[in-house]
C-alpha positions in Angstrom: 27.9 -32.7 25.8 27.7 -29.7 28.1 30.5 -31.1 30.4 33.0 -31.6 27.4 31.9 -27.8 26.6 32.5 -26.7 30.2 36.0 -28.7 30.0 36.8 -27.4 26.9 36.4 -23.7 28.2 38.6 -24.2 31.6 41.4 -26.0 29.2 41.1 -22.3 27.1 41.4 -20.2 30.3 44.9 -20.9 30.3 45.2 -19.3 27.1 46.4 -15.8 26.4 43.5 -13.2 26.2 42.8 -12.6 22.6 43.1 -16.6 22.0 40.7 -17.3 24.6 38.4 -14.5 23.4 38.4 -16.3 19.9 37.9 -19.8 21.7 35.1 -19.1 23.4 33.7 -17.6 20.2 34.0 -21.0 18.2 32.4 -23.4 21.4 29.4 -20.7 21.5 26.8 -20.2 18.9 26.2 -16.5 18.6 22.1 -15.6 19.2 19.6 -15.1 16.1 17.1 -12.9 15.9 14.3 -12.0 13.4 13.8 -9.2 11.6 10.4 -8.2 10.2 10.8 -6.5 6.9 11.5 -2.6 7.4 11.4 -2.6 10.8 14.9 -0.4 11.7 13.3 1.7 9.5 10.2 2.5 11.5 12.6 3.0 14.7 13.6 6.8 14.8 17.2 6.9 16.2 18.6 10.5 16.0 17.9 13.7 16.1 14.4 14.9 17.7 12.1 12.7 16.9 14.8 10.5 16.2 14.4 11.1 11.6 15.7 8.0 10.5 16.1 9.8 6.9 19.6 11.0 8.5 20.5 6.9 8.5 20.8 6.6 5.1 23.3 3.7 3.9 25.3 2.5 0.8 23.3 -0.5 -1.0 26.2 -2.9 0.7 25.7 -2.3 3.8 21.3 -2.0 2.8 21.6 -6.0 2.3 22.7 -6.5 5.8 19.5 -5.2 7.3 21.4 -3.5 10.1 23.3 0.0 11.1 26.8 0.3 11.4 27.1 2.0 14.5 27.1 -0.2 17.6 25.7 3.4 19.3 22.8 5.4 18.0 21.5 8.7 19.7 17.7 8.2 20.9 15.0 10.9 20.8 16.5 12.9 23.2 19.5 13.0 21.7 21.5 10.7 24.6 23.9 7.9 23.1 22.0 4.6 23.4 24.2 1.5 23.5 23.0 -1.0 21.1 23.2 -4.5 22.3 25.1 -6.9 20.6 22.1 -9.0 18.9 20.7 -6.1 17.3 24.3 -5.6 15.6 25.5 -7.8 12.4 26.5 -11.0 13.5 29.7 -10.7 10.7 30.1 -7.7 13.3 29.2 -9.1 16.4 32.8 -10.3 17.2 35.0 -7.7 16.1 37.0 -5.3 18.5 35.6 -2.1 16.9 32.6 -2.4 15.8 32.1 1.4 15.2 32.2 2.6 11.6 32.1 6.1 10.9 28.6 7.1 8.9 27.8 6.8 4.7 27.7 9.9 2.2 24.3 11.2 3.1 22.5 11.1 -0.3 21.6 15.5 -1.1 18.2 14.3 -2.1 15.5 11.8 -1.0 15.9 8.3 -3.2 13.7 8.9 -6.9 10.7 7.3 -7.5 11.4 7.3 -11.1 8.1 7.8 -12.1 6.2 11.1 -12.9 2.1 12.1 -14.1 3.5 14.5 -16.7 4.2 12.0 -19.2 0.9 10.4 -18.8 -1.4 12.5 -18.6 -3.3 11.8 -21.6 -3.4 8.2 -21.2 -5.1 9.2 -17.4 -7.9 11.4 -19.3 -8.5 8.9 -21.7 -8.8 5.9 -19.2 -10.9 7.7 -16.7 -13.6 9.5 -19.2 -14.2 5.7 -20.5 -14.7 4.5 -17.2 -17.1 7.1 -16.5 -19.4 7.1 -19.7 -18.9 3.4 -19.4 -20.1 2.9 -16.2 -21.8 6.4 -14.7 -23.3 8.3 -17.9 -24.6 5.6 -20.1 -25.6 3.3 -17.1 -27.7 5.8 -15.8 -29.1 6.9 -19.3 -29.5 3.3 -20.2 -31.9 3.2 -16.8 -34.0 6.3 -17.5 -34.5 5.6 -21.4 -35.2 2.1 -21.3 -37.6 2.6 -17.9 -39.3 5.4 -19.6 -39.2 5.1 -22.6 -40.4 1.5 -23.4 -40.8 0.1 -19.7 -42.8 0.6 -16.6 -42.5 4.4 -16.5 -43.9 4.8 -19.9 -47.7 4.7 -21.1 -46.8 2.1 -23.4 -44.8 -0.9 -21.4 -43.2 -3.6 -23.7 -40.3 -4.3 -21.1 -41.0 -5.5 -18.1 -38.9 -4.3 -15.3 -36.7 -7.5 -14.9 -36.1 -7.0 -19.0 -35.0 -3.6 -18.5 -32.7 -3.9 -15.7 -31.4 -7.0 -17.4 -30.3 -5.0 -20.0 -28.9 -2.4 -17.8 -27.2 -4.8 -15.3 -25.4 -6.5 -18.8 -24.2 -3.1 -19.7 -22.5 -2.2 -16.8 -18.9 -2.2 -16.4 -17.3 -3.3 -20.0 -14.6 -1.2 -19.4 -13.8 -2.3 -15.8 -14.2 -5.8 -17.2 -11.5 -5.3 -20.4 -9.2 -3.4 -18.0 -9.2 -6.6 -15.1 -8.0 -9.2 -17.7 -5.4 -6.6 -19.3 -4.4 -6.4 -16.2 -4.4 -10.1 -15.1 -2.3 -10.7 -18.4 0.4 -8.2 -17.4 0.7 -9.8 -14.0 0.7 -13.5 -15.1 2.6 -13.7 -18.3 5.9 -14.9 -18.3 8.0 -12.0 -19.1 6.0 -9.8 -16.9 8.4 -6.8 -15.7 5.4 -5.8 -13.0 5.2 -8.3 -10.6 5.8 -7.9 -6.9 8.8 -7.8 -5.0 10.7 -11.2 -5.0 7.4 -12.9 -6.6 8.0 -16.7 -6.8 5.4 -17.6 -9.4 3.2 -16.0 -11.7 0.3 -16.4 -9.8 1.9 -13.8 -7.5 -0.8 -11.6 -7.8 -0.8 -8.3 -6.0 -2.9 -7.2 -3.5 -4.9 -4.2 -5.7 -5.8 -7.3 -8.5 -7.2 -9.3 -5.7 -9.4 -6.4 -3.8 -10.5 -5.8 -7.5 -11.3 -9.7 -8.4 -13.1 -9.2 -4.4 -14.8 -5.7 -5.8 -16.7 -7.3 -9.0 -17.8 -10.0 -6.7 -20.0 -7.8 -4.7 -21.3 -5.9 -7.6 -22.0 -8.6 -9.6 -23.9 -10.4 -6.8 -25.6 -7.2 -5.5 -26.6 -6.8 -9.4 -27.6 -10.7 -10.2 -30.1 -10.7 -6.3 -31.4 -7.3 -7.7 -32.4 -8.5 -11.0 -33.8 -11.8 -10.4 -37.2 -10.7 -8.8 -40.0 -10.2 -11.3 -40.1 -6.5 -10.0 -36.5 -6.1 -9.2 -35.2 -3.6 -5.6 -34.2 -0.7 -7.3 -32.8 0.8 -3.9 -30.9 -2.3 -3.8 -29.6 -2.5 -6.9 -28.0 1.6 -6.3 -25.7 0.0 -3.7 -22.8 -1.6 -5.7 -20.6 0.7 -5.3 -21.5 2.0 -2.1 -20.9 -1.5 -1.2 -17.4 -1.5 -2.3 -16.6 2.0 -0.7 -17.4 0.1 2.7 -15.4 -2.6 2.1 -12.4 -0.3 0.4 -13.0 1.8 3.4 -13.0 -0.9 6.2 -9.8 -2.7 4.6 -7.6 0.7 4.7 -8.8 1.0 8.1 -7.9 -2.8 9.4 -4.7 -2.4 7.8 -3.6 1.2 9.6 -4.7 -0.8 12.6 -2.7 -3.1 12.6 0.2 -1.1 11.5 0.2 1.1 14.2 0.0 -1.7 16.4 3.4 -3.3 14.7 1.5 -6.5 14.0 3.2 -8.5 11.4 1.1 -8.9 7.9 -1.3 -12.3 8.0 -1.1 -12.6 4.2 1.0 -11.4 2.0 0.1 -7.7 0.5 1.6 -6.9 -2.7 5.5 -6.4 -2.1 5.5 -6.9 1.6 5.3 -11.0 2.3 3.8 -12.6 5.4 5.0 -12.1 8.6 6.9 -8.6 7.4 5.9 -5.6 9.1 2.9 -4.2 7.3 3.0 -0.3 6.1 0.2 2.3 5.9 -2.7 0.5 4.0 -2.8 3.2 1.4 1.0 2.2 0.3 -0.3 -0.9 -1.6 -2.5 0.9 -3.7 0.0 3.7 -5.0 2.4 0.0 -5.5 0.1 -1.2 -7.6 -1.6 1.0 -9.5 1.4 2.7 -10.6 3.5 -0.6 -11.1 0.7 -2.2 -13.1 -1.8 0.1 -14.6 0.8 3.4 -14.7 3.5 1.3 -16.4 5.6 1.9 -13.6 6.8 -1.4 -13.5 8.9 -3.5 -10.8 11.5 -1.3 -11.1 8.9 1.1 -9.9 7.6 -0.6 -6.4 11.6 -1.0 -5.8 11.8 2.6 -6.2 8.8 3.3 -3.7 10.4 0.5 -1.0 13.6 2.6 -1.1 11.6 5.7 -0.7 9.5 4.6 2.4 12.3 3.3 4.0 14.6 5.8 3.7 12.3 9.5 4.3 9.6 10.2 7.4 8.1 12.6 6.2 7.2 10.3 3.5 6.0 7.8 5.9 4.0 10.2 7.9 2.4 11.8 4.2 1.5 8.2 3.5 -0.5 7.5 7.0 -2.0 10.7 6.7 -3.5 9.5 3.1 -4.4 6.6 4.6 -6.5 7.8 7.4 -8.1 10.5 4.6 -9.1 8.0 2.2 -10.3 5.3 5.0 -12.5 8.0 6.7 -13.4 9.6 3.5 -14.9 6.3 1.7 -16.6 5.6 5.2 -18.7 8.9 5.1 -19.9 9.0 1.6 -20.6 5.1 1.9 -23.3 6.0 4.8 -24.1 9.3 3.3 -25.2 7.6 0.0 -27.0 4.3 1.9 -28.9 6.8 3.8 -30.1 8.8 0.9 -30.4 5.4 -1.3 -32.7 4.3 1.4 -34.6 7.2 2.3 -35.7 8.8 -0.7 -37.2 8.5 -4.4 -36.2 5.9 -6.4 -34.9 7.6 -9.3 -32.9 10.0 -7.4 -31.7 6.8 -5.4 -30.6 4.8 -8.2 -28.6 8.2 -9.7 -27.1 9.1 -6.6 -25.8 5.2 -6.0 -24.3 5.4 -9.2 -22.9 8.9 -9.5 -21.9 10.2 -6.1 -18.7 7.7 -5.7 -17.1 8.5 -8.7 -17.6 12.5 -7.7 -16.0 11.5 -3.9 -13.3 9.7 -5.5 -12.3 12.4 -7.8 -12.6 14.7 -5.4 -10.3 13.4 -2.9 -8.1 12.4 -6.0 -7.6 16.4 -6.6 -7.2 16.9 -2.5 -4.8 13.9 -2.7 -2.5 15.5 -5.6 -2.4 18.8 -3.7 -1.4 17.5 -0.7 1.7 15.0 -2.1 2.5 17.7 -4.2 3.2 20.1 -0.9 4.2 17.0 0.9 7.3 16.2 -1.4 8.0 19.7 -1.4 8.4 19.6 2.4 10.7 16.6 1.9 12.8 17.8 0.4 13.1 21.1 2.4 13.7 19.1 5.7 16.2 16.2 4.1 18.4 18.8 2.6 18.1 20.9 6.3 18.7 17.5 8.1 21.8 16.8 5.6 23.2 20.1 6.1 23.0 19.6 10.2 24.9 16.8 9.7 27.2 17.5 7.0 27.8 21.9 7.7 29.3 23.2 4.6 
């Protein structure tokens, strides 16, 4: 086989240059190579830093997961030769491969999705989830403990009884909201599924860390209440519990980010094997695309986004490394109080304290993306205009 190739090559020698050129062309297969999901993306070609928001390209030429140019500029601004595997193989072969750069777009792409117009759902959601879970959990404890149970002169509930009654009072909300939820991932005509989801059981990667999060507490909650005179430190620790494990998982994730290793499992949009992205870019996909209503349409909108803007990159591993941190700290903070001091003030700081960190950082985390996108915008239009002078 490799002689009659070898022949066949000498035999086009004697052909004129251009046929020749093509000949050899049809006898030799053209190298492959693999591209993980995003991954010219996260390589900054031009300008300092190399912005690759200045690479912007028409939806065509998007498909073919490649630049145009056969020569980018690096960091330093030099002209860097791209090899011929990294180009298009429908490109690979031509005589000019150059092609001159796409309309820059004026604006980052839209996320088409805004908090104005759902405000009031927000409110709503959130003050049922916190009477439902914080307020009357903890006034459920304190009446019931002394009122008619062990803290009172008068016991007719034993302790077991009371934080049986407690523990079966926890979380309706949370539970109503994880079906709902299910059902708008799984049915049919769901318009909120992931990226390129190939069944309905294409759950995303929020519904599964939450499926993972009632897990815990409920096994945390069902140890605590089976003794005849239940751990009352250990039943505060639920939700610390879960801020470790939320905080540890952002964490992993970054890692292994920054470290350009591809994804083990398929996260939400991004499928296995792709590159993975900031750990905190799953959550904002899913939560808005499910429970904000944002839809498919929505994580399409955030890919494009991501992709195309570094300072939105660079927001979003900021985030990242603030919420990772943040739900580290207050999940040692609050095991160390749970732990160290009385038991009422235990079981109210377990089951208080996380909701106040999380909205906290909430508020820090709308501040910050709100002077974030402002910046982004600033620098693309000042990137544009060094492009494109008027």
């Amino acid at each position: 086989m490799a002689e009659a190739t070898n022949q066949q090559l000498q035999l086009g020698e004697r052909l004129p240059s251009p046929e020749r050129v093509k000949r050899r062309q049809s006898l030799t297969v053209p190298p492959t190579r693999t591209v993980r999901l995003s991954e010219e993306f996260d390589k900054r070609y031009d300008g300092p830093f190399g912005r690759p928001s200045l690479t912007m390209r028409s939806s065509s030429e998007a498909r073919t997961g490649s630049l145009n140019r056969s020569q980018v500029q690096n960091g330093d601004g030099a002209s860097e030769q791209r090899t011929d595997i990294e180009q298009p193989e429908e490109r690979r072969h031509e005589s000019n491969p150059i092609r001159p750069w796409p309309t820059f777009q004026p604006e980052p792409p839209s996320l088409n999705y805004t908090l104005r117009t759902r405000k009031l759902t927000i409110v709503i959601f959130w003050t049922v989830i916190i009477f439902d879970s914080v307020i009357m959990h903890i006034d459920l404890y304190f009446g019931l403990w002394y009122g008619v149970g062990p803290g009172s002169n008068r016991e007719k509930l034993s302790a077991n009884t009371v934080f049986s009654i407690v523990t079966a009072a926890v979380g309706g909300a949370s539970i109503i909201e994880y079906f709902l939820r299910f059902w708008r991932l799984w049915k049919k005509d769901s318009k909120c599924r992931v990226i390129d989801a190939r069944s309905r059981w294409y759950l995303d990667w929020f519904h599964w860390n939450f499926s993972l999060a009632w897990i815990i507490v409920m096994i945390e909650l069902i140890l605590g209440t089976y003794p005849e005179r239940p751990p009352i430190r250990l039943l505060s620790m639920p939700l610390t519990t879960m801020l470790f494990v939320f905080g540890i998982e952002l964490f992993l994730v970054d890692i292994l980010h920054f470290f350009h290793v591809p994804a083990p499992l398929r996260i939400s949009s991004i499928p296995r094997g792709g590159q993975l992205r900031p750990g905190i870019y799953s959550l904002i996909e899913d939560i808005c695309a499910v429970d904000g209503s944002g839809g498919t349409a929505f994580r399409e909108a955030l890919d494009r986004r991501y992709k195309a803007s570094h300072i939105f990159r660079a927001m979003l591993r900021r985030l990242g490394v603030f919420w990772s941190v943040g739900a580290e700290a207050i999940a040692v903070l609050c095991a160390i109080l749970i732990f160290t001091i009385d038991d009422d003030v235990a079981y109210t700081i377990g089951w208080s304290v996380p909701f106040i960190w999380a909205g906290v950082w909430t508020f820090c985390t709308f501040c910050y993306v709100k002077r974030g996108l402002r910046k982004e915008k600033k620098v693309w239009r000042e990137e544009v205009m060094l492009k494109h002078p008027a």
